[in-house]
C-alpha positions in Angstrom: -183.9 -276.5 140.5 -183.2 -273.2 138.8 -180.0 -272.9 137.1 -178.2 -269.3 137.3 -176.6 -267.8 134.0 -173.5 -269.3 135.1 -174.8 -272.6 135.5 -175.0 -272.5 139.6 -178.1 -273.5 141.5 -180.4 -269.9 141.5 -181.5 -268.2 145.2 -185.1 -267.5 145.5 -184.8 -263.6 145.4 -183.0 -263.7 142.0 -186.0 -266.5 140.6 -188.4 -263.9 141.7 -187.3 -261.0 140.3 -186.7 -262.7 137.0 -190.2 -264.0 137.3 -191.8 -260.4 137.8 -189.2 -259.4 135.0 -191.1 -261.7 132.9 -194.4 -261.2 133.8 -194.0 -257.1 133.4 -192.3 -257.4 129.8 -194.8 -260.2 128.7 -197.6 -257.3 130.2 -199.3 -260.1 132.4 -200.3 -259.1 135.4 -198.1 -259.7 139.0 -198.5 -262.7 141.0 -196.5 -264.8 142.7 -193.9 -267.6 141.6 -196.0 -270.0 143.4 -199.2 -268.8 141.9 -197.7 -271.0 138.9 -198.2 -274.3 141.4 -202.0 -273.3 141.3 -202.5 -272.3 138.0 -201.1 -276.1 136.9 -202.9 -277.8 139.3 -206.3 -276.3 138.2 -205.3 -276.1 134.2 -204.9 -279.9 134.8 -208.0 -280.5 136.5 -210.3 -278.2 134.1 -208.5 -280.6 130.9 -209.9 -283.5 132.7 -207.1 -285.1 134.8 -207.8 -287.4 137.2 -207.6 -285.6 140.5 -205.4 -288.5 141.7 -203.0 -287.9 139.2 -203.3 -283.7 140.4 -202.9 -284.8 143.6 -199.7 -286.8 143.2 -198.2 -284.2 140.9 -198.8 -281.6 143.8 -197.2 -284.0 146.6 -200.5 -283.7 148.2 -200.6 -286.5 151.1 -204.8 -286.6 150.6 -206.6 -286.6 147.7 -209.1 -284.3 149.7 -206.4 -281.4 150.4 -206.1 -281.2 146.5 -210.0 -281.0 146.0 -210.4 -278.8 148.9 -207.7 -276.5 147.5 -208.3 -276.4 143.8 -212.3 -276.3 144.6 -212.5 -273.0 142.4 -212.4 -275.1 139.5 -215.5 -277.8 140.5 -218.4 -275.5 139.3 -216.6 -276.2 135.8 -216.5 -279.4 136.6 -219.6 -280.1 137.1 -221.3 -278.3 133.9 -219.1 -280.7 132.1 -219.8 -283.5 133.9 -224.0 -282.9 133.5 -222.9 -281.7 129.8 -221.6 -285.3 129.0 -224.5 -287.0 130.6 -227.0 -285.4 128.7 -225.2 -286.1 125.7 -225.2 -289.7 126.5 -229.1 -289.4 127.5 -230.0 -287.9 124.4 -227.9 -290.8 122.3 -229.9 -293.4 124.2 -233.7 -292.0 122.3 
């Protein structure tokens, strides 16, 4: 998946510590590789993707394992959700 300088496939131990490499001379803050997997997943959702679509793009068997995982991001969600609706209320006067 990752390719090495020399064009073989990368190990996991060298993908991490390029990864924290990155992160300390970018000055983000340390996490790990597959915090990456979560950040996508709940990036996608806040933008609006369906969570089918999030759920697929995870390999998530049940469309309730993504929810129940990325469940951070409903709150958001929702104030969007009532947002639009009250938008579309107050059209309707």
């Amino acid at each position: 998946m990752f390719p090495s300088e020399r064009g073989t496939l990368a190990d996991g131990p060298n993908v991490t510590h390029r990864f924290h490499k990155l992160l300390t001379n970018t000055g983000l803050p340390p996490m790990r590789f597959h915090d990456l997997r979560h950040a996508c997943a709940s990036l996608l959702l806040v933008q609006g993707v369906h969570a089918r679509v999030v759920m697929e793009t995870r390999g998530h068997s049940q469309i309730s394992l993504t929810m129940n995982t990325y469940s951070h991001v409903i709150p958001a969600l929702q104030r969007e959700a009532a947002d639009k609706m009250q938008a579309v209320l107050e059209s309707a006067q």
